[in-house]
N, C-alpha and C positions, 0 to 999 in steps of 0.2 A: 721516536723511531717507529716507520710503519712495523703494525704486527702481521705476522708471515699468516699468507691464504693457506685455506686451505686445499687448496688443488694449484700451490705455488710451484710444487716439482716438474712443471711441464715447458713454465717458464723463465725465462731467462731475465733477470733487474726487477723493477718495480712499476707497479701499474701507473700510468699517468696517473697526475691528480684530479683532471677534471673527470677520465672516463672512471676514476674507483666515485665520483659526486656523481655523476651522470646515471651512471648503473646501479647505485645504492637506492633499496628498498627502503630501509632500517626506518627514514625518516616517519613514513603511513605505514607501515606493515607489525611497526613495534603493535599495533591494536593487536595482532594475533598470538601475542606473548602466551595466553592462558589455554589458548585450543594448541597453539606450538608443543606447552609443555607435557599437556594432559595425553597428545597422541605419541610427545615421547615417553611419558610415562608407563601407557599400555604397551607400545612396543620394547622398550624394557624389561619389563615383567615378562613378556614372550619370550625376548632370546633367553633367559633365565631359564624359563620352563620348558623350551626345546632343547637345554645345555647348550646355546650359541657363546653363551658367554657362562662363565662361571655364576650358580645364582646370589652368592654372596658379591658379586659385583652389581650384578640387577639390583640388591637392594640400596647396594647404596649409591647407585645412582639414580634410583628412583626419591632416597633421601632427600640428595641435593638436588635434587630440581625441585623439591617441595618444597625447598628452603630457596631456592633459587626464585621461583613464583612470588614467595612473602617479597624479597632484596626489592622484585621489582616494584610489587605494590606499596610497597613503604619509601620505594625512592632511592632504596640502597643501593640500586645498580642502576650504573648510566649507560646510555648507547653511545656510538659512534660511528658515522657513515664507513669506517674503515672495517665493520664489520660485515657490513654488504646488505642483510637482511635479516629478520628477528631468528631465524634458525641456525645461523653461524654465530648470533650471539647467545644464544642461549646455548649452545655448545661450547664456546669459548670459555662461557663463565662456567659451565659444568667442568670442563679439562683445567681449568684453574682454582677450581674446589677439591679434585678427584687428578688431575696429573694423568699420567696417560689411561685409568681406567674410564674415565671421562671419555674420554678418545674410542671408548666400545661401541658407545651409545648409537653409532652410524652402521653400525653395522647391519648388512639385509638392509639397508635402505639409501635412498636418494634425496636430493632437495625436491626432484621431479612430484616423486609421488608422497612426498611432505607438505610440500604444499598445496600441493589437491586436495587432501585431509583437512590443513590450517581452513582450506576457506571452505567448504563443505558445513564441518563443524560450526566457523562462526556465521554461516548463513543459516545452519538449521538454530541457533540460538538468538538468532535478529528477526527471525522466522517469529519465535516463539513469544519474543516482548511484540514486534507489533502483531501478532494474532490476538495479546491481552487486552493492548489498547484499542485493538478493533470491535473488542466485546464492550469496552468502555463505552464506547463513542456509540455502539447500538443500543447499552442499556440508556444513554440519554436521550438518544429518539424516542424510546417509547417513554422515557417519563414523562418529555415534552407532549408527544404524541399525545397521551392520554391528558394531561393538562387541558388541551385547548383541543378537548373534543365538541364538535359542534361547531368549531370556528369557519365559516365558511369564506374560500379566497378563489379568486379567476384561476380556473387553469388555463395555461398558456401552451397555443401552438403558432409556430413564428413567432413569436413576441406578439403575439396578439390573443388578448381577450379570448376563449374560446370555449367549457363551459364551467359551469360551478364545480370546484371539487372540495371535500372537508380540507381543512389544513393539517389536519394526521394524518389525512390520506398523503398530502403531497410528501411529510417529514418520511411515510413510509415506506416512499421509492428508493431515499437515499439508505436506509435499511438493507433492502433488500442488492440493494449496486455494494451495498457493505458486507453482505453476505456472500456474492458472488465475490470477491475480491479474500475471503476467507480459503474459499473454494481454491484459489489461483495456489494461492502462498502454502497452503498445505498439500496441493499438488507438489509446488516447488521443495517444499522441505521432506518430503517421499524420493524423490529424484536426487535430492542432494545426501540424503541421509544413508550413503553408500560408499564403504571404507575401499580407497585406493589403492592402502599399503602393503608394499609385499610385487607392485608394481616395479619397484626400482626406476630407474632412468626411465624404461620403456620397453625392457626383456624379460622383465621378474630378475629372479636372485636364484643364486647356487645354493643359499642357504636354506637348512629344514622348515623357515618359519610357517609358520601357525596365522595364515590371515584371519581365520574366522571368530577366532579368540579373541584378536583384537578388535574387532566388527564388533563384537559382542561385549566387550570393556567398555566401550567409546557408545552404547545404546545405539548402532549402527544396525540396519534392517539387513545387512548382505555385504558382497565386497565387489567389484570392478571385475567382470570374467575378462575380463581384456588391455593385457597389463600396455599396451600401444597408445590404446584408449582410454585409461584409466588416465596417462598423465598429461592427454592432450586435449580431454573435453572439457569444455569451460559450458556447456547445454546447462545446467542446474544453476550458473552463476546466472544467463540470460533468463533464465526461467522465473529466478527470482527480479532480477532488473525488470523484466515484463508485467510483473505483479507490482511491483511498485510506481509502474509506468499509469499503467491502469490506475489503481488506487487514487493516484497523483491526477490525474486525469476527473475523477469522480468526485476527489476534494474542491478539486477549482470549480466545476459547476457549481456545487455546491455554494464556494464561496462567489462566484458568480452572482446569485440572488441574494446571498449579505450584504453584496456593495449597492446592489440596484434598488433592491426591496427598502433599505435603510437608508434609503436617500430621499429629498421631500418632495420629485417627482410621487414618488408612489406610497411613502411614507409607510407602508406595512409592518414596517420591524423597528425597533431601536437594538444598538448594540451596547453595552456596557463599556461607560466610559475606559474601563482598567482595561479593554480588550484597543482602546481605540486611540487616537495622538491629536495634538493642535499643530496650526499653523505657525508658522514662526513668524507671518504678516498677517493673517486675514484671523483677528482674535476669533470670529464667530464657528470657524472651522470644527468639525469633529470628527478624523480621519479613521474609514475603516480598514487600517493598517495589517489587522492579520488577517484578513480577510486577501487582501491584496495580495501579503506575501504568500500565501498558500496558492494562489492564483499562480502568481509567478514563478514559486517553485516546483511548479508541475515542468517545466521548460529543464529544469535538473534532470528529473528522472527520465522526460524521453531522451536526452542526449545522451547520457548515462548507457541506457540502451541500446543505442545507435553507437555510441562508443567502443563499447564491449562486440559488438556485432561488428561491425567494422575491424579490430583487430584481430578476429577472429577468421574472417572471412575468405583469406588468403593463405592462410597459414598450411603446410605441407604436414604429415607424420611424421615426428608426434613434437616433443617440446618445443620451444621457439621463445624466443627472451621477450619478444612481442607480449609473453601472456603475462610479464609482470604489471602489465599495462590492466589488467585485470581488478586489481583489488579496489585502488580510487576510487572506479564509479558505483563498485558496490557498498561501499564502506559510505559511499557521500549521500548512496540513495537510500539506505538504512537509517541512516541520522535525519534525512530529511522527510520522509514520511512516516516515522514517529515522532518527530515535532509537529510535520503535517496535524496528524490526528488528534494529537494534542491539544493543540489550537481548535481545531474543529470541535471538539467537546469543549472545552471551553467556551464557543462562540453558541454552539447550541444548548448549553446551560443557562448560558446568561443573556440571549435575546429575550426583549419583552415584545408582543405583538398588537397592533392596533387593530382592536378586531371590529372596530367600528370604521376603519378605515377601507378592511378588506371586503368588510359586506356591502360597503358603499359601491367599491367597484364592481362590484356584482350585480348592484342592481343599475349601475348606469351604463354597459352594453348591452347585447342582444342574446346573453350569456345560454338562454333557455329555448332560444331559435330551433335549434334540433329536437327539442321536446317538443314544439307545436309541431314541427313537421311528424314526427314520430305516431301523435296527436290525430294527426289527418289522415296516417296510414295507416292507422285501427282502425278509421271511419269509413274505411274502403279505398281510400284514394289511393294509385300507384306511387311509390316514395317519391320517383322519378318529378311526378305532377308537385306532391306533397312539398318536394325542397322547392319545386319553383314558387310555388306559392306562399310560402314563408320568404321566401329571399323578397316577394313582393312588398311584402307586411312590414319589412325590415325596411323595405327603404322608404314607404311612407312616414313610417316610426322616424328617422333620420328628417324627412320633407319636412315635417311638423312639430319634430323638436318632442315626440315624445317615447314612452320605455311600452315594451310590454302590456305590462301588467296596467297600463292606464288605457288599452284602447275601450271602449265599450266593445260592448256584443254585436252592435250595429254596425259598427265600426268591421270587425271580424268578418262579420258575415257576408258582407259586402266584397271581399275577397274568397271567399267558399262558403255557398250554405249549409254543408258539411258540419262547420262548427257550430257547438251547441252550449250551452250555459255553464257547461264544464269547464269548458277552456281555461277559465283561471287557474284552476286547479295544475293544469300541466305548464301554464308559465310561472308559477312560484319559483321560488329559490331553492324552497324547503320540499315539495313535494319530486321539484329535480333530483334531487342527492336522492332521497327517497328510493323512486323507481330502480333508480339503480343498484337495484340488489340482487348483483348477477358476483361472483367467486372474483374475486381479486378489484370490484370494482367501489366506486365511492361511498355508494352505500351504507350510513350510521351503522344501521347491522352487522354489515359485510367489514364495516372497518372492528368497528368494536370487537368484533371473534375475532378477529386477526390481531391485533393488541394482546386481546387472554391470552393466545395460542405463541405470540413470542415473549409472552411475559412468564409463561409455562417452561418456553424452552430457556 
């Protein structure tokens, strides 16, 4: 026997069966069992302490919903789409513990601005595990970082060759894109971290409640000035989908150069077999599989985004059944870039690096071209002259099959007599990184302070 809605008085018979399957939450939304309970719990304790309800009934129906929390996590209590969504079950089972004092718990409030609370709360706490794993995944750069200090590898612009940079210097861009992505998510959990209730539907409520009480139970920074708005802005759910769009975005680069680097075009990295897969035909294979999947689940999170923004984007004041459409993409892009990152420390813990590989590449393009030119505009030459005549150098270097660092001086000079017995000095490897010790730049120096300085923070 269906059990009777709770806004069944209006109706007449029973809800088809496919629109009560169609329109139930219950299946994804049960994840909000414990943010559900915890802001029935504060509001509770409010109408208690406003006399809304008798406060001998606040407590025990603050009781049974602490016992109601345990049912669920031990398995003791089951769902069922005929409850609609995790706040009419978790009322259900409260009015079947408690009889109709169970039945107070709604009062002063809405499903509208209950679940604005549900998902606020569980973003500011999805917030908070990947803001840990974000400190993770940066305390491994710098271990790495520091490891294979002196490791020198090509920096790349276009896919090309373009000049030496340390290889901590390169780990510690993704640092910093890690940082800014910190910046994002605790913007978004500022903005989500703002009590709804006491909104109602979309009017407020006749009742004396006490929003600020609740704000303040729930470690909520304020409440909603605008109860229209309070139950029809989903801005803090895209705030956060936008930080994990990004993040997502940041990882795949990332893994980007796992899959190309660790490949035996370029052979710079190896990944750790436990991080990697075989072939099911080609026995020689050693697939860099999470590398791949973090690549691919970046494509989650922008849709994710695009999802949310989309159902949003048409929507009149104020609720709209459109917004249960809301929880999935946040609930799938939460789970999915703290596995992201996951993976990602793990892949940056356990690459080995061929550092005789990467210095190789270094010295077989024209990696220090800019430093000759540079070179030639301390000697007075205009830059302008300075690059052409290096691009010159470069392409005889190409005609004759050979590097830099092997032409003579005769050789040199023969394209500007400018250059002087120095010149080697400015096509090294070594004294490249060197000069560069300008704030933020490759610089041994310049990286090494920068190391102390986040290993301090």
């Amino acid at each position: 026997m269906a059990k009777k809605k709770a806004w069944s008085g209006r109706f007449d018979g029973r809800t088809d069966a496919f629109v009560e399957e169609f329109t139930a939450s219950i299946p994804y939304d049960v994840l909000l069992y414990r943010q559900d309970i915890a802001g029935s719990i504060a509001h509770a304790r409010m109408l208690g302490k406003q006399k809304i309800i008798p406060q001998a009934d606040a407590r025990k129906i603050v009781a049974a919903l602490t016992a109601i929390r345990e049912g669920i996590e031990s398995g003791k209590l089951s769902f069922d789409p005929s409850q609609e969504d995790i706040h009419m079950a978790v009322e259900q089972f409260l009015i079947r513990k408690l009889g109709k004092t169970g039945g107070k718990l709604h009062t002063g409030r809405s499903r509208n601005d209950q679940v604005a609370l549900d998902l606020r709360l569980f973003l500011r706490e999805s917030i908070d595990d990947i803001l840990a794993i974000l400190e993770k995944v940066q305390e491994a750069i710098v271990a790495r970082a520091e490891e294979f200090f002196g490791v020198v590898v090509p920096g790349y612009t276009h896919v090309q060759r373009a000049q030496p940079v340390l290889f901590s210097h390169h780990l510690l861009a993704y640092h910093e894109m890690l940082t800014r992505d910190q910046d994002r998510f605790r913007d978004a959990r500022r903005r989500a971290n703002v009590s709804p209730l006491g909104a109602g539907a979309l009017a407020g409520t006749t009742f004396p409640v006490d929003r600020e009480s609740v704000a303040a139970e729930l470690g909520m920074e304020g409440v909603c000035e605008n109860s229209i708005d309070a139950v029809s802005d989903r801005d803090f759910a895209a705030d956060f989908l936008y930080a994990c769009a990004v993040t997502m975005m940041h990882l795949s680069r990332f893994s980007e150069e796992m899959v190309y680097w660790s490949s035996a075009e370029f052979g710079f990295l190896s990944l750790p077999d436990a991080l990697c897969t075989g072939s099911s035909i080609m026995p020689q294979k050693k697939n860099p599989d999470v590398p791949e999947l973090i690549r691919g689940k970046a494509g989650r999170a922008y849709g994710n985004l695009v999802n949310l923004l989309t159902v949003m984007k048409g929507l009149p004041l104020a609720y709209n059944r459109d917004m249960q459409e809301d929880k999935e993409p946040v609930f799938d892009s939460a789970r999915t870039v703290k596995e992201s990152l996951i993976g990602a420390a793990l892949l940056i813990r356990g690459m080995s690096v061929n550092e005789g590989r990467m210095r190789g590449a270094c010295d077989d393009g024209f990696l220090t071209a800019t430093d000759l030119a540079d070179y030639l505009a301390r000697k007075g030459v205009p830059f302008r002259k300075a690059h052409e005549i290096t691009g010159k150098i470069v392409r005889y270097c190409e005609k004759n099959g050979k590097r830099l660092k092997d032409l003579s001086l005769k050789e040199f000079r023969s394209f500007s007599p400018r250059i002087g017995e120095d010149v080697g000095n400015f096509v090294s490897l070594t004294n490249s990184l060197r000069m560069r010790n300008v704030r933020g730049g490759t610089g041994p120096r310049r990286v090494k302070s920068r190391l102390e300085a986040l290993k301090k923070r």
